[in-house]
C-alpha positions as CSV (number, residue, x, y, z in Angstrom):
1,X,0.0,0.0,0.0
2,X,2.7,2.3,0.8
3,X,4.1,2.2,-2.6
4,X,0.7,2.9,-4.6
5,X,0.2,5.7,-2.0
6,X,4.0,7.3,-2.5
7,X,4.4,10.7,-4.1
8,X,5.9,10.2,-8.5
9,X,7.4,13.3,-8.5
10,X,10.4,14.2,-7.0
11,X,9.4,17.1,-4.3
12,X,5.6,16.2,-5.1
13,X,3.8,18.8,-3.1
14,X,2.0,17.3,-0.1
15,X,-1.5,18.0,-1.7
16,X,-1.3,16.4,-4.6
17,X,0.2,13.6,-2.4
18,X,-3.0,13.4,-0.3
19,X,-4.8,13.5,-3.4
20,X,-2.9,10.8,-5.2
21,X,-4.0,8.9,-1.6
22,X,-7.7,9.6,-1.1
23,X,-7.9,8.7,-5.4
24,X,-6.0,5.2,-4.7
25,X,-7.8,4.7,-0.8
26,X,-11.6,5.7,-2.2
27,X,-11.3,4.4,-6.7
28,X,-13.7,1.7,-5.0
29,X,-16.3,3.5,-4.2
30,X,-16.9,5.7,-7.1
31,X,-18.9,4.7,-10.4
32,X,-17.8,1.9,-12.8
33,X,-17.0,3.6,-16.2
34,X,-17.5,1.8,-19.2
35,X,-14.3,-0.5,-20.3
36,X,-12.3,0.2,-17.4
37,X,-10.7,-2.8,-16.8
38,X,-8.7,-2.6,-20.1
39,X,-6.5,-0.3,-18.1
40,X,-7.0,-1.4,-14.9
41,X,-5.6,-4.8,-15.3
42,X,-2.8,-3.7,-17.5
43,X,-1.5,-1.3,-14.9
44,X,-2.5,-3.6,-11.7
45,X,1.1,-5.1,-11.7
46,X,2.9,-2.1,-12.8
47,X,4.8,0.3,-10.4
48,X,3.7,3.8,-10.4
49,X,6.3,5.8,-11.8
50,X,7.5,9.6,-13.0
51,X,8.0,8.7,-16.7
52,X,10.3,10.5,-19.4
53,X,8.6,13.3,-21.3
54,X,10.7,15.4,-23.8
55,X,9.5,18.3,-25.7
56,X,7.1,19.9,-23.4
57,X,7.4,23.9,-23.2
58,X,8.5,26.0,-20.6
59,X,7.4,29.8,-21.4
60,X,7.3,32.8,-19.3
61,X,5.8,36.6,-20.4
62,X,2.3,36.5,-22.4
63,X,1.1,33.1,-21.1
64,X,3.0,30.4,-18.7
65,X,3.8,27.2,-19.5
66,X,6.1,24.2,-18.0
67,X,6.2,21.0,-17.1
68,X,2.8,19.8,-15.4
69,X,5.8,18.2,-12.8
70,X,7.3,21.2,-12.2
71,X,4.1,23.3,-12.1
72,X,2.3,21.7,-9.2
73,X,4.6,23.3,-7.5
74,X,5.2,26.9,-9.2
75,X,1.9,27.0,-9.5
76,X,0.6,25.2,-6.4
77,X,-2.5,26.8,-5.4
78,X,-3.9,27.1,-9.1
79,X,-3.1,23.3,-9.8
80,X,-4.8,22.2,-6.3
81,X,-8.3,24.0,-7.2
82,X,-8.5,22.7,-11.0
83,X,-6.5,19.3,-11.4
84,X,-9.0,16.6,-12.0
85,X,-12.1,18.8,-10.3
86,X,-13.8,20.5,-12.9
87,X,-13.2,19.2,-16.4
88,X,-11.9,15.5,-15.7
89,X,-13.6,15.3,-12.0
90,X,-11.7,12.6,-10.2
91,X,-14.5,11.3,-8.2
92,X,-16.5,10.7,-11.5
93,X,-15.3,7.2,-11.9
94,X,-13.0,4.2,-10.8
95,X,-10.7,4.7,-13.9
96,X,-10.8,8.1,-13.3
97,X,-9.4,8.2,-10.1
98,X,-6.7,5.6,-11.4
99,X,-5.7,7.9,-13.5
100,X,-5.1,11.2,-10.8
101,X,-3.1,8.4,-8.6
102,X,-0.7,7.0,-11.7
103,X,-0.4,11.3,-13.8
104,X,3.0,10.6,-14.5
105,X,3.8,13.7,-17.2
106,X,1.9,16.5,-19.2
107,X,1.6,20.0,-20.1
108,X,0.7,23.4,-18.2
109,X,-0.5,26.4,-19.9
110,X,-1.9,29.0,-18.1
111,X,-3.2,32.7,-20.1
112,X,-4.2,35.3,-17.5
113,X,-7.0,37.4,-18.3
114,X,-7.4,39.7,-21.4
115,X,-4.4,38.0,-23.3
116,X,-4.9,37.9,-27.2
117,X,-1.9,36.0,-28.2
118,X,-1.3,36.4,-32.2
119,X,-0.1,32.7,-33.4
120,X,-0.6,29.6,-32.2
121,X,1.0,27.8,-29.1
122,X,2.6,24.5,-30.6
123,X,3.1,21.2,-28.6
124,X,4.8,18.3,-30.1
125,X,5.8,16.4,-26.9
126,X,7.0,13.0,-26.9
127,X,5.2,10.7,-23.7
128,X,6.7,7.6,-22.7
129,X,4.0,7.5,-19.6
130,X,0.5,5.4,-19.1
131,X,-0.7,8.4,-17.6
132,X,0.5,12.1,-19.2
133,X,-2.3,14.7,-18.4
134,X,-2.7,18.7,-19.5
135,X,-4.1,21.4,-17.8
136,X,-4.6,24.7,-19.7
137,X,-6.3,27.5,-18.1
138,X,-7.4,30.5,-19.9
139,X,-8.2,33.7,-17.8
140,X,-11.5,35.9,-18.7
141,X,-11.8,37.8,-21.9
142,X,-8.9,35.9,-23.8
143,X,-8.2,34.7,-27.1
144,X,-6.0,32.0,-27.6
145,X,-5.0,29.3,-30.8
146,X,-3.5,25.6,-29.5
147,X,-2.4,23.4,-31.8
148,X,-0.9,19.6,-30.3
149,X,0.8,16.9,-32.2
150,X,2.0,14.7,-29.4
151,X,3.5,11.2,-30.1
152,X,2.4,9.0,-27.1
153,X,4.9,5.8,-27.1
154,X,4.3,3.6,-24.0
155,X,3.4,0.0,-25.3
156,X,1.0,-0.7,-22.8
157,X,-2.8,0.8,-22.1
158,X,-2.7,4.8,-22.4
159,X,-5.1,7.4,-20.5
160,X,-4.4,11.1,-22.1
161,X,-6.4,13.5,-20.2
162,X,-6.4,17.3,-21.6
163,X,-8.6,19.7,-19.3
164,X,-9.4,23.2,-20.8
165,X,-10.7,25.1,-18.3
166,X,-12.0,28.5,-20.2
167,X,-13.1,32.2,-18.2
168,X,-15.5,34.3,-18.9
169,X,-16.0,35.4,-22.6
170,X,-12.6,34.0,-23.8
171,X,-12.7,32.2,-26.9
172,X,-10.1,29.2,-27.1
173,X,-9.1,27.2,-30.7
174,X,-7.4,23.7,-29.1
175,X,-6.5,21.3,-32.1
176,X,-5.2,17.8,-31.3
177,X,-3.6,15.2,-34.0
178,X,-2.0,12.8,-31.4
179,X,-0.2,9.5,-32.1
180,X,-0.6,6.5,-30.1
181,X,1.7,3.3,-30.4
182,X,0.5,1.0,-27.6
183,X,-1.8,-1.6,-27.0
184,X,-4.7,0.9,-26.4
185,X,-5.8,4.6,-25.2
186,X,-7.9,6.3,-23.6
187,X,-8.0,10.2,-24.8
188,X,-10.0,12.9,-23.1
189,X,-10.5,16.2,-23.7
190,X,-12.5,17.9,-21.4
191,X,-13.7,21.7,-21.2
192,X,-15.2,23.6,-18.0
193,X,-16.5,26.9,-20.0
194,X,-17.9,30.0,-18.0
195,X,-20.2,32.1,-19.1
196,X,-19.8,33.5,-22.6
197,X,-16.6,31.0,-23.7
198,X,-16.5,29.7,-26.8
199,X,-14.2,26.6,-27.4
200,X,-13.5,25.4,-31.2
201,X,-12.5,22.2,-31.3
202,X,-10.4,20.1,-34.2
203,X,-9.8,16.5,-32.6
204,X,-8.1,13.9,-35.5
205,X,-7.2,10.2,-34.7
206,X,-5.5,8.1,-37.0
207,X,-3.4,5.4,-34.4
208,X,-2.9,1.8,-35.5
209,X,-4.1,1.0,-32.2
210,X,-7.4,0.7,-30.4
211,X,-9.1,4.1,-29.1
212,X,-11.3,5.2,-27.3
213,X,-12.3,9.0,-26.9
214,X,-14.1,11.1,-24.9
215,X,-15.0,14.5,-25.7
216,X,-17.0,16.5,-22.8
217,X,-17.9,20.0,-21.7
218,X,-19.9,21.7,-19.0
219,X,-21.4,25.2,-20.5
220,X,-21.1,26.9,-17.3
221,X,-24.1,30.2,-18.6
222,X,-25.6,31.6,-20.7
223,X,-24.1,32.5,-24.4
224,X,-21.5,30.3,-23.8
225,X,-20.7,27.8,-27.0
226,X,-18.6,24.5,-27.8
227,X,-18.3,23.6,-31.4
228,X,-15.8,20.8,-32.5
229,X,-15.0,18.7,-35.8
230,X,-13.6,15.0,-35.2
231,X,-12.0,13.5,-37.7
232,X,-11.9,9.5,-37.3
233,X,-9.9,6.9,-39.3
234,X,-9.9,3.6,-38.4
235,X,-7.3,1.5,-39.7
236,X,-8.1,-2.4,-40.5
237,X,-7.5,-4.7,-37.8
238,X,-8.1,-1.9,-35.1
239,X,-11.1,-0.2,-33.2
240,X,-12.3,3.2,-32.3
241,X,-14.9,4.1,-30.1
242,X,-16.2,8.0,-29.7
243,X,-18.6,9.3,-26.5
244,X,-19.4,13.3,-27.4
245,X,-21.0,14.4,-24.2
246,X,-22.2,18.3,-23.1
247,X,-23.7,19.4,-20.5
248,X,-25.0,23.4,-19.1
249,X,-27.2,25.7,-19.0
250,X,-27.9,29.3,-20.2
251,X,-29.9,31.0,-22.6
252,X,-28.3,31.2,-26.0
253,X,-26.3,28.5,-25.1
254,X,-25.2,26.0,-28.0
255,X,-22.8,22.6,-28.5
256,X,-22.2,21.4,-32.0
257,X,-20.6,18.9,-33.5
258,X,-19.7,17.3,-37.0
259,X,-17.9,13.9,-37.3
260,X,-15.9,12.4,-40.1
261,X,-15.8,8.6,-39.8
262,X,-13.6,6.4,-41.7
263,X,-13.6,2.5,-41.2
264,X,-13.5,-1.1,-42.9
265,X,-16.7,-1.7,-41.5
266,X,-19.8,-0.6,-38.7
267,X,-17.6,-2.5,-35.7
268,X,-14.5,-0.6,-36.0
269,X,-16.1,2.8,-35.2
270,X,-18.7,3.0,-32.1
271,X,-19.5,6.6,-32.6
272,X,-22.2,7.9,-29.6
273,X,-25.0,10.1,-30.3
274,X,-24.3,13.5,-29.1
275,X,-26.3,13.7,-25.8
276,X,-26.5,15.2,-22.0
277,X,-25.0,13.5,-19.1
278,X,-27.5,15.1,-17.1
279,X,-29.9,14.7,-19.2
280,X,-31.1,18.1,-19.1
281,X,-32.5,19.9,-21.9
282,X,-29.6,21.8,-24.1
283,X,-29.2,23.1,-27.6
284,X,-27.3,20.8,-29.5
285,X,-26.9,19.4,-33.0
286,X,-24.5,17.1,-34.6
287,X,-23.8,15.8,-38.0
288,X,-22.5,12.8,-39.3
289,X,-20.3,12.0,-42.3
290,X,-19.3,8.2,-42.6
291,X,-17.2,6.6,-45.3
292,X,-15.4,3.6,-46.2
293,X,-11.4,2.9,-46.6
294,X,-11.6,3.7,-49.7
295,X,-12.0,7.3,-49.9
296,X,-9.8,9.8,-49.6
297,X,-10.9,11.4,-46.0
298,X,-8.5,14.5,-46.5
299,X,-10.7,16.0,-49.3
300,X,-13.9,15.0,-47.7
301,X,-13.0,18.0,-45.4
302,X,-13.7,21.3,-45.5
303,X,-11.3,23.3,-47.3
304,X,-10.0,25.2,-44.4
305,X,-9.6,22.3,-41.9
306,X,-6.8,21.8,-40.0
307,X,-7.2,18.3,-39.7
308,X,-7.6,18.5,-43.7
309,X,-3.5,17.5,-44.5
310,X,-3.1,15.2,-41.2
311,X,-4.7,12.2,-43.4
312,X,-2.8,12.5,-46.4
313,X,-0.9,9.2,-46.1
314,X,-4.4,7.4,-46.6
């Protein structure tokens, strides 16, 4: 017990110690999530530990960014209010809280209010880790463009957890293209939008590997809007499954969502509905676009996609 309970960071701050505790002490109690134990047994016999990450950014001036390692303790407080509460919410499920216990690397951005940055903020990392995780926080009344290409190589089973947590009236572009070479992965990108936000998101997947992705906000208001484009190409022999979930409130408050599929056949993508995890009323819409191996998925896509050039190897 004492080893599942230890600290993976060297000078882990004691709160995120505790926390990495009452996950491991309390996973039991919380809900079963869907597929779980694909990771659970995989890491079962596997000793929690910090794993290599190269690439990440460290950036000071405009906007902040280092080292999720390194930030839980620059920027202690911040980290112990949002990591795994709002967008990813540890207590939400057994794998979940597996996941806050075994964090082993990741990203921290952080844009303080009324920042308009001009270009783009790149990551490329490379993750060796079954657990990296990002937090990117983005103060009230900003504008911001991120664009992520990470290349995720630990053979084994994968959770990637990206929480955007977005202020008031800021309006946040995150792209992710990311490459998995394991045995399976978990991907979420979760938003926690305040009032008036608007997140645009372009998520592509293309691994020769099994994946399974789960793309979430919580419209915190009215006005306040999440639109996203996935892109989905399922290679033969392989199997992706997709969970698009929103939840909120507000008048004038919207989630939309259009989805390029691309498989071999109806069992290699599981692509949800669009839907409520509350099951409260909100205005949504989504669109679907499925086609078979044999099309060309990069000219499918709108002509000023992102994503368009990412599945030219096809």
């Amino acid at each position: 017990m004492t080893a599942l309970n230890s600290a993976i960071w060297q000078d882990e701050p004691g709160w995120l110690e505790k926390k990495r505790q009452l996950a491991t002490m309390l996973a039991g109690r919380f809900p079963h999530q869907d597929g779980q134990e694909q990771w659970l047994t995989v890491w079962r016999d596997q000793p929690k530990t910090a794993e290599l990450a190269t690439d990440l950014i460290s950036h000071d001036g405009d906007y902040v960014a280092r080292p999720l390692s390194q930030a839980v303790n620059e920027y202690s407080e911040m980290l112990q209010e949002n990591l795994m509460e709002k967008a990813i919410p540890w207590q939400d499920g057994q794998l979940n809280a597996a996941h806050l216990a075994r964090i082993d690397s990741g990203q921290f951005i952080y844009v303080p209010d009324g920042v308009k940055l001009d270009g783009p903020i790149k990551l490329a990392p490379n993750l060796s880790g079954t657990n990296p995780h990002h937090v990117i926080i983005v103060g009230a009344h900003s504008t911001v463009s991120i664009e992520e290409t990470a290349r995720l190589t630990n053979p084994g089973a994968v959770y990637a957890g990206t929480e955007l947590l977005v202020g008031t009236g800021a309006r946040v572009t995150y792209r992710q293209f990311n490459c998995f070479t394991g045995q399976r992965a978990r991907q979420a990108v979760h938003c926690y939008q305040a009032q008036g936000s608007r997140v645009e998101l372009a998520y592509g997947q293309d691994s020769a590997t099994d994946v399974t992705i789960s793309l979430y906000s919580f419209l915190d208001g009215q006005q306040t809007h999440w639109t996203a484009d996935a892109v989905l190409r399922v290679r033969t022999g392989t199997h992706q499954e997709c969970r698009p979930v929103l939840d909120g409130y507000g008048q004038g408050t919207t989630g939309r969502l259009r989805v390029w599929g691309q498989a071999a056949d109806t069992e290699g993508l599981q692509l949800a509905h669009l839907t409520t995890g509350s099951g409260e009323p909100l205005d949504m819409a989504e669109q679907r676009n499925l086609v078979t191996l044999d099309r060309d998925l990069g000219t499918l896509l709108p002509a000023d996609s992102w994503l368009k050039n990412k599945f030219d190897d096809a």
